[in-house]
C-alpha positions in Angstrom: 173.6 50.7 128.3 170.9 48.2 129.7 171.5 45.9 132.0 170.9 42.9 129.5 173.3 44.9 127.4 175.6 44.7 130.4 175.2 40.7 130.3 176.3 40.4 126.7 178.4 42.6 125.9 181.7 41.6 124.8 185.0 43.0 123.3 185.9 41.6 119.9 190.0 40.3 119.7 191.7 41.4 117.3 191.1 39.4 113.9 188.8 37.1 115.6 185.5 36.5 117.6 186.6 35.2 120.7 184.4 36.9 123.3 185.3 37.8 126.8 182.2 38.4 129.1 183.7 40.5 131.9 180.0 41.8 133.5 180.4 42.2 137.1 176.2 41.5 137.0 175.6 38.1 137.3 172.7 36.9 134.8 168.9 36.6 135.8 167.2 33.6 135.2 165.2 34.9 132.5 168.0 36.0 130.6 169.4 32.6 131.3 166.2 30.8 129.5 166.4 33.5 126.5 169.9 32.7 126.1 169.6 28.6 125.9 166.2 29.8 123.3 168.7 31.0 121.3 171.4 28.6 121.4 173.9 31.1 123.2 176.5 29.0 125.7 177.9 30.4 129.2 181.1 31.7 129.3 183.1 31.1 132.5 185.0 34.5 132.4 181.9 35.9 134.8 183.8 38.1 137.4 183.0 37.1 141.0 186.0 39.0 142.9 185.3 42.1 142.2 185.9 44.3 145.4 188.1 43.8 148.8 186.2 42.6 151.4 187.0 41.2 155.2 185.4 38.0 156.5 182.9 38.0 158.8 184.6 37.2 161.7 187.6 40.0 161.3 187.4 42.9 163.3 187.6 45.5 160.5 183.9 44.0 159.0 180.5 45.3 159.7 178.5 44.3 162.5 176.7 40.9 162.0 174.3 39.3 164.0 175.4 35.8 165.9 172.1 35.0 167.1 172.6 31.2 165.8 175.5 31.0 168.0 173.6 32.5 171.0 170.6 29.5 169.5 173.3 26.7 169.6 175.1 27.7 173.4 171.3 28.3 174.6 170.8 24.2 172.8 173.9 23.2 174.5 173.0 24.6 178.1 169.8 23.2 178.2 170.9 19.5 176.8 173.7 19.9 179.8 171.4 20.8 182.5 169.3 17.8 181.0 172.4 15.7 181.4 172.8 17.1 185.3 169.1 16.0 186.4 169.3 12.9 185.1 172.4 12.0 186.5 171.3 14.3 190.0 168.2 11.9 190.2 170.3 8.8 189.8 172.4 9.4 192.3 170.2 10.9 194.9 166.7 10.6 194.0 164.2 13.2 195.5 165.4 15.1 198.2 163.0 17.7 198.3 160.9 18.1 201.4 158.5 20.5 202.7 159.8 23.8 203.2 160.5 24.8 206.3 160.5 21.1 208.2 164.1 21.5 208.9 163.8 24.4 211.4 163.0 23.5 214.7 160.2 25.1 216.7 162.2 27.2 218.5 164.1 28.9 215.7 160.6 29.7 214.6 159.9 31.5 218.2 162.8 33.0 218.2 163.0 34.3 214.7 159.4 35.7 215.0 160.6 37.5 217.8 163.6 39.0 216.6 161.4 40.5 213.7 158.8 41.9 216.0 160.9 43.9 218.2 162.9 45.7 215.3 159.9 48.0 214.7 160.0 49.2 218.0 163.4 50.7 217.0 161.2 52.2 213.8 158.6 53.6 215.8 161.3 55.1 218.6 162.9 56.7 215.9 160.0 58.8 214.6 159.4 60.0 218.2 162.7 61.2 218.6 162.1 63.2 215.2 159.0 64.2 216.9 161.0 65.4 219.7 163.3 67.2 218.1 160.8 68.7 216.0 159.1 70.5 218.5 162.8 71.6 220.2 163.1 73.0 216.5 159.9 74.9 215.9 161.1 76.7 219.5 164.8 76.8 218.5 163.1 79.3 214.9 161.1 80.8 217.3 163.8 82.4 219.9 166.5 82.6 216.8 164.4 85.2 214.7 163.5 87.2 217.9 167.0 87.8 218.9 168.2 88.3 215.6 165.6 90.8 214.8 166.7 92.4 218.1 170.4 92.2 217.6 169.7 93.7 213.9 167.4 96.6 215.4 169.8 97.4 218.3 173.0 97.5 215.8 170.7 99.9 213.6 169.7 102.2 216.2 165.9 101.6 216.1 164.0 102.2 219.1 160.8 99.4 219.9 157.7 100.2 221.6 158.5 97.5 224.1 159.8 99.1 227.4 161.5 95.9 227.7 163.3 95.9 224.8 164.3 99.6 225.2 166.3 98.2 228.0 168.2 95.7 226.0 171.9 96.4 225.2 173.2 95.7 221.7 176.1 93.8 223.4 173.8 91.5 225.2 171.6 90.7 222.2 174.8 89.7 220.5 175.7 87.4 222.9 172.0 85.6 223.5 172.0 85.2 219.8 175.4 83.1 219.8 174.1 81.5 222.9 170.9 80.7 221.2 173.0 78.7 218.0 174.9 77.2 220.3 172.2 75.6 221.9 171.3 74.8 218.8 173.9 72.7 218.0 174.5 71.2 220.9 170.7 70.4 220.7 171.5 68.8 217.0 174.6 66.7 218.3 172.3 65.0 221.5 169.5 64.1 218.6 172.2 62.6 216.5 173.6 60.3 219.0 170.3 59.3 220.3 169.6 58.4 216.1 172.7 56.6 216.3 172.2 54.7 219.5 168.8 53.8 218.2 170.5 52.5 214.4 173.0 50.6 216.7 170.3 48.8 218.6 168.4 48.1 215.0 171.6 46.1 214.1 172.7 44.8 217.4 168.8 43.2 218.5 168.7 40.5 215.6 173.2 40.3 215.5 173.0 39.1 218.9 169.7 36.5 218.0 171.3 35.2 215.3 174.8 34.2 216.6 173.7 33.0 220.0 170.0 32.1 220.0 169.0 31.0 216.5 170.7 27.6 214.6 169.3 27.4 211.2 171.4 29.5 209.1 168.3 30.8 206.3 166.1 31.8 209.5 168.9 34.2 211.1 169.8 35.2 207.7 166.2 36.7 207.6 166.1 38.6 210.9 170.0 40.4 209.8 168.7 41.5 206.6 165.1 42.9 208.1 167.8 44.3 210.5 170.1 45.4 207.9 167.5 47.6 205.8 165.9 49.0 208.8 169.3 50.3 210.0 170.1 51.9 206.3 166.6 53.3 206.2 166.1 54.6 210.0 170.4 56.6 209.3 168.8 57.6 206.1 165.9 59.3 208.1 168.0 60.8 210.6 170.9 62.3 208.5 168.2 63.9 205.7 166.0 65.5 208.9 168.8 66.7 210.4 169.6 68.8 207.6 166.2 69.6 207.2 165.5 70.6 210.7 168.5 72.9 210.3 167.2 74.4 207.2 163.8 75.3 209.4 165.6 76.5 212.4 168.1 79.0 210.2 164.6 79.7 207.7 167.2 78.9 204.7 166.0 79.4 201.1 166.0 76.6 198.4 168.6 78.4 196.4 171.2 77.5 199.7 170.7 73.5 199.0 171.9 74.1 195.1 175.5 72.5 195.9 173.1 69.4 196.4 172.2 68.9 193.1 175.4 70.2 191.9 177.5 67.4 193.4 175.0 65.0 192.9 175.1 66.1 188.9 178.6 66.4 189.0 179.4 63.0 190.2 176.9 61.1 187.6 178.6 62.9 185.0 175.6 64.3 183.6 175.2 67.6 181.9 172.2 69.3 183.5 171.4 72.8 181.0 170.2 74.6 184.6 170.4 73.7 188.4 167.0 73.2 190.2 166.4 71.4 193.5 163.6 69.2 193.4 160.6 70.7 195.3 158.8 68.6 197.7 155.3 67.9 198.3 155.3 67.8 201.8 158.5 70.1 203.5 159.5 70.1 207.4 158.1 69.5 209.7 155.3 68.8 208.0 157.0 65.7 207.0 157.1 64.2 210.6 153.9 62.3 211.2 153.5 58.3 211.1 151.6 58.4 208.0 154.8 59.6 206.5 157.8 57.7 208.4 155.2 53.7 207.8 155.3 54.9 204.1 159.4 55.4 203.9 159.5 52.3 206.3 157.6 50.1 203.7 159.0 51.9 200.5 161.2 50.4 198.8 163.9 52.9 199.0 166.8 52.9 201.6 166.8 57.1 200.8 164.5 59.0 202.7 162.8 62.1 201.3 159.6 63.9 203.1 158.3 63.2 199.3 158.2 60.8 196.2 157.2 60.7 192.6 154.2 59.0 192.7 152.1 56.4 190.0 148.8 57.3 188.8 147.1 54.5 189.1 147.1 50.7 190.9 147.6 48.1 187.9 146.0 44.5 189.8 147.0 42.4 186.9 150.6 44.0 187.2 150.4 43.6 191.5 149.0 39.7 190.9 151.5 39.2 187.7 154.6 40.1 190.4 153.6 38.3 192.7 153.3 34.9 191.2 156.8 35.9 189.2 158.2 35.9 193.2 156.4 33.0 194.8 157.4 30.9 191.0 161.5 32.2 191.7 161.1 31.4 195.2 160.3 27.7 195.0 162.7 27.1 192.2 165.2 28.4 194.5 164.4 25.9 197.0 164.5 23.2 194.6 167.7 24.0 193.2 169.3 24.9 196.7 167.5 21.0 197.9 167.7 19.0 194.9 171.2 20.3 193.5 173.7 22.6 195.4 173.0 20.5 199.1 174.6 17.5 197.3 177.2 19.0 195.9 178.3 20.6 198.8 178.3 17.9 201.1 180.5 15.8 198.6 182.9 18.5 198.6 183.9 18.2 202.4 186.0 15.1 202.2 187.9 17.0 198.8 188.5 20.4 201.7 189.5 17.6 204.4 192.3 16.3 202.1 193.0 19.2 200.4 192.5 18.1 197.2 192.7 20.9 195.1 191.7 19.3 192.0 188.4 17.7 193.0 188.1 21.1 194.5 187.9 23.1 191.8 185.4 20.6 189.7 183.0 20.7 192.8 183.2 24.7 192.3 182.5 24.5 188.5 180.0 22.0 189.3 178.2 24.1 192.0 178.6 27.5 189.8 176.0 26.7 187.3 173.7 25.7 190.4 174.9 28.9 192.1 174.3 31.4 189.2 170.6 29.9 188.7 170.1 30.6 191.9 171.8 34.1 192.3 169.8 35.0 188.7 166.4 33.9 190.2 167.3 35.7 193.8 167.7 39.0 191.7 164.5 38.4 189.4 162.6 37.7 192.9 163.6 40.8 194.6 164.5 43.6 192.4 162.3 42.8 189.7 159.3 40.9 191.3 158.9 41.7 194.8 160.2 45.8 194.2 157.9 46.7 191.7 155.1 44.5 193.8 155.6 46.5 196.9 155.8 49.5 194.3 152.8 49.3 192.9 150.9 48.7 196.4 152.5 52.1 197.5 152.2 54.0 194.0 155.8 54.6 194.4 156.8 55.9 191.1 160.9 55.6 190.5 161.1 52.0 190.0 164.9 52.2 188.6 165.8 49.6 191.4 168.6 47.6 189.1 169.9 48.7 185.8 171.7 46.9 182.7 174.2 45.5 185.1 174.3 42.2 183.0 176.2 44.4 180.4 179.1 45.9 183.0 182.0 46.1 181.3 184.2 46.9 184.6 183.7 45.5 188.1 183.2 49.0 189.3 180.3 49.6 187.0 178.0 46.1 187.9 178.1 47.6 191.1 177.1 51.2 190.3 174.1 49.0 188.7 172.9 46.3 190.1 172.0 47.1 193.6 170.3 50.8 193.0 169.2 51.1 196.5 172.1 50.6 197.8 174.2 52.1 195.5 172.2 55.7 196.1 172.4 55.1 200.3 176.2 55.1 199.7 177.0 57.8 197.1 174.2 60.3 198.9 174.9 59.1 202.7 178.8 58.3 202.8 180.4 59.2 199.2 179.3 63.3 198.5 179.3 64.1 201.9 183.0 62.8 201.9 184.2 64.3 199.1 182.3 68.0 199.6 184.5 67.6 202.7 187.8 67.5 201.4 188.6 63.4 200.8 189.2 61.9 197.4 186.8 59.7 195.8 189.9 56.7 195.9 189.4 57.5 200.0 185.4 57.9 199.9 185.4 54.2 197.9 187.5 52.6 200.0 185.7 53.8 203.5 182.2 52.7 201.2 183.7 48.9 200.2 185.2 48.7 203.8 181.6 49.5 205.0 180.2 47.1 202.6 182.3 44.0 203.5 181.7 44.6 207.0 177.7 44.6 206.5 178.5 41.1 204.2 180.9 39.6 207.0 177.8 40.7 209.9 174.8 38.8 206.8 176.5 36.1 206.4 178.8 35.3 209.6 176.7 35.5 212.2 173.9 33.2 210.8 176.9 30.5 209.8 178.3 31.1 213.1 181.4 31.5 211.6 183.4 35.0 212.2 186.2 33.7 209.6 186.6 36.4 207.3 185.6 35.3 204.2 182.2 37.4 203.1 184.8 40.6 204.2 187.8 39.5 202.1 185.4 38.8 199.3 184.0 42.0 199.5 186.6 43.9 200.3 189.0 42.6 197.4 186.5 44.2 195.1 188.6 46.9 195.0 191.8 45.8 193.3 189.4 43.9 191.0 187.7 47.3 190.2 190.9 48.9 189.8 192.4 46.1 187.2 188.7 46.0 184.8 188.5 50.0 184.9 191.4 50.5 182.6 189.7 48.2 180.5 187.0 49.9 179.7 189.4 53.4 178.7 191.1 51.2 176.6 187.8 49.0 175.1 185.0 51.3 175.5 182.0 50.5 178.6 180.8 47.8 177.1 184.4 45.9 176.4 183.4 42.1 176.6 187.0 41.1 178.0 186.3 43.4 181.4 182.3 41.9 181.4 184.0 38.5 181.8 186.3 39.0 184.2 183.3 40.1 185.9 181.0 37.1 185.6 184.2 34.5 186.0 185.6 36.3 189.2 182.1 37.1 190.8 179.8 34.5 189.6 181.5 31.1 188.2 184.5 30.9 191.0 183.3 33.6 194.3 180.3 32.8 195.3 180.3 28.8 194.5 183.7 29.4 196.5 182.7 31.0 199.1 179.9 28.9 199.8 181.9 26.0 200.0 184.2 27.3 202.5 181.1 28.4 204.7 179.3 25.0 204.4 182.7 23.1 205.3 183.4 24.7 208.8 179.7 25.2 209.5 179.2 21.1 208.7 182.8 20.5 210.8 181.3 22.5 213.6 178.4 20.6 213.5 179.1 17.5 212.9 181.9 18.0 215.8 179.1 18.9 218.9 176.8 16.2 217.2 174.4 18.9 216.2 174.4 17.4 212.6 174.9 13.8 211.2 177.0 13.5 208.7 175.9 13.1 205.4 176.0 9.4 203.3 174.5 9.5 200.0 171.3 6.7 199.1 171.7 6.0 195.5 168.8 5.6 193.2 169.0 1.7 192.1 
């Protein structure tokens, strides 16, 4: 039967003509004009519930697209943020001034100087690699001659030396086990000279920031130029160490396997063979200038003695990054000027009194400034600046951030959005922890302890404020990991309820929080020693 026939066909009643159009095809327009041609009228039995189906919204129907939603909270944002500058310029007008007016001369002096001397640190720590180069090649050199000796003598071969004719098996033995010793001895005096070294990377700009510098954004600069050169430079000294032993001992490729293994093995990836990943350049070739200024300016707190490498410079890419970071930059510091400065300083009076209610609006109120701000510092750095510095250097793995918008678990954001870091702890501190015997719960605690440290030294020395906060915050990731993991075993990785935990606990009430409690004692402490005058707000008339 046609589909026309469908339309009109009818079942007789018996002993009459009533007809009962029960097509579940609802009529085409043409039909509709041939039927009114020939004087046919509609019948309202047409079927229009003719199979079950959910609504939309229910969690057992197919997946539909809410892009007008994401349209009309996009709409709402921006009319919002509308709403917040015009009501930020009638209160305060402009406040913006020229960058960098607020610092005195001397925290310019000073700051300069605190950068300039951390590559001295740099530079001493390729010439101790240097050093212990050449106390290596010499360390191969008398370790194959007496084990060749000590494997002749225990063989019975004679030599054509006289001398070593004269040499007794016993006393090979024992110059061999001297000669390792020595090694490691020799090992353990190049490790703690690294370390002292590291130490002094960190300590130099800790100690300029506390007691010499004032302005909080210029010490903050010095720590974390202090900061990454103290990753990078234990980075350099724990992978030559290893390599250095693998020259001096003349070990194979197939001996570092477990490497890759672990590695593998704790990125649960399946990986059909094992292969270590060969190296261009391999020790101690590896220890020249060229090579440590390349790992100093890479951006990578890893070392390696060699990197994947780009093809090709792309000069619309370089020039396109580099406006993208100079654009982020100055919108920081016009939201930082214009919007969160304000807020903050209204908020002291609401800490003095502790009114917690006017406390938690200026939080909410200084979160949507804060998360701008946090957004653009991530787009400037990782995206921007990275793939700038990148593609001056040809440096090829560019994976410096993944999808971390998307975490599901507080655990996961940061397994993705700080790869650099993230790699410095799992191939530096995590796997050599847990191929010694600890449990990853131990190996994650000793890495967030670590962490919150590092945040307490960035941000409480430039504040001058040793208080504890940036190390509580960091530290209490952990019970916050260990309440959103479950989460995602019970909702799947992507589980929406686990991704806003994240952004509510980290984002919209931490940081705006924790900058509030910072800015309070810093402006009580200054205010106090008349180093700052308090602030009284000039309202637009």
């Amino acid at each position: 039967m046609t589909e026309a026939e469908l339309r009109t066909a009818t079942t007789t009643a018996a002993g009459g003509g009533v007809d009962t159009v029960l097509s579940e095809v609802p009529p085409k327009a043409e039909d509709l004009k041939e039927s009114r041609r020939e004087g046919k009228s509609y019948r309202h039995t047409y079927a229009v519930h003719t199979k079950l189906a959910p609504s939309p919204l229910s969690k057992e129907a197919p997946p539909e697209s809410y892009r007008g939603f994401v349209n009309l909270g996009m709409l709402l944002l921006f009319g919002n943020n509308v709403r917040l500058i015009i009501e930020n310029y009638q209160k305060y007008g402009i406040l913006i001034s020229l960058p960098g007016s607020k610092v005195s001369n001397e925290d310019w002096i000073l700051t300069g100087l605190a950068h300039l001397l951390v590559p001295l640190n740099v530079i001493l720590s390729y010439h101790l690699e240097r050093w212990a180069m050449k106390r290596a090649m010499g360390h191969r050199k008398r370790l194959a001659e007496l084990s060749s000796l000590a494997s002749s003598n225990s063989h019975g071969h004679t030599h054509a030396n006289a001398d070593n004719d004269d040499k007794d098996p016993k006393q090979a033995i024992k110059d061999l086990n001297k000669a390792e010793t020595s090694i490691k001895r020799t090992q353990k005096v190049f490790g703690w000279l690294h370390a002292l070294n590291v130490i002094a990377i960190l300590a130099w700009p800790s100690y300029m920031s506390y007691y010499r510098i004032f302005h909080p954004f210029m010490s903050i600069t010095c720590l974390m130029n202090g900061a990454i050169q103290f990753l990078k430079m234990t980075s350099y000294s724990l992978t030559n160490q290893d390599l250095r032993a693998g020259f001096i001992y003349d070990l194979p490729p197939e001996k570092f396997l477990h490497t890759k293994r672990v590695h593998d093995a704790a990125s649960n990836t399946f990986v059909s063979h094992q292969e270590v990943y060969e190296y261009e350049v391999n020790y101690p070739n590896n220890i020249t200038f060229k090579n440590m200024a390349y790992f100093w300016l890479a951006p990578t707190l890893c070392y390696q003695p060699s990197y994947p490498r780009s093809a090709v410079f792309r000069k619309s890419f370089f020039l396109k990054r580099i406006l993208e970071a100079l654009t982020c930059l100055g919108m920081m510091y016009f939201l930082i000027e214009q919007y969160a400065t304000p807020t903050l300083q209204n908020s002291v009076r609401a800490v003095d009194q502790l009114a917690f209610g006017t406390m938690l609006e200026r939080i909410l109120k200084l979160s949507t400034t804060s998360v701008l701000i946090w957004l653009l510092m991530f787009y400037t750095f990782f995206h921007a600046t990275f793939n700038a510095l990148a593609e001056m250097l040809y440096f090829g793995d560019r994976g410096f951030y993944l999808a971390w918008w998307n975490a599901g678990s507080v655990g996961r954001y940061w397994a993705l959005w700080n790869r650099p870091v993230y790699t410095f702890f799992k191939r530096h501190i995590y796997l050599p922890m847990i191929t010694a015997g600890a449990s990853p719960h131990q190996a994650s605690f000793v890495i967030f302890t670590f962490s919150a440290i590092m945040h307490e030294i960035l941000i409480g020395l430039p504040t001058h404020l040793i208080y504890g906060y940036a190390f509580a915050g960091m530290f209490f990731q952990i019970p916050l990991i260990a309440l959103t993991r479950p989460l995602e075993k019970w909702r799947g990785t992507g589980t929406g309820l686990g991704n806003m935990i994240f952004w509510v606990s980290f984002t919209i009430l931490g940081q705006p929080a924790c900058a509030l409690l910072y800015y309070y004692h810093w402006t009580k402490r200054h205010i106090d020693d008349g180093s700052l005058i308090p602030f009284v707000p000039n309202p637009v008339v």
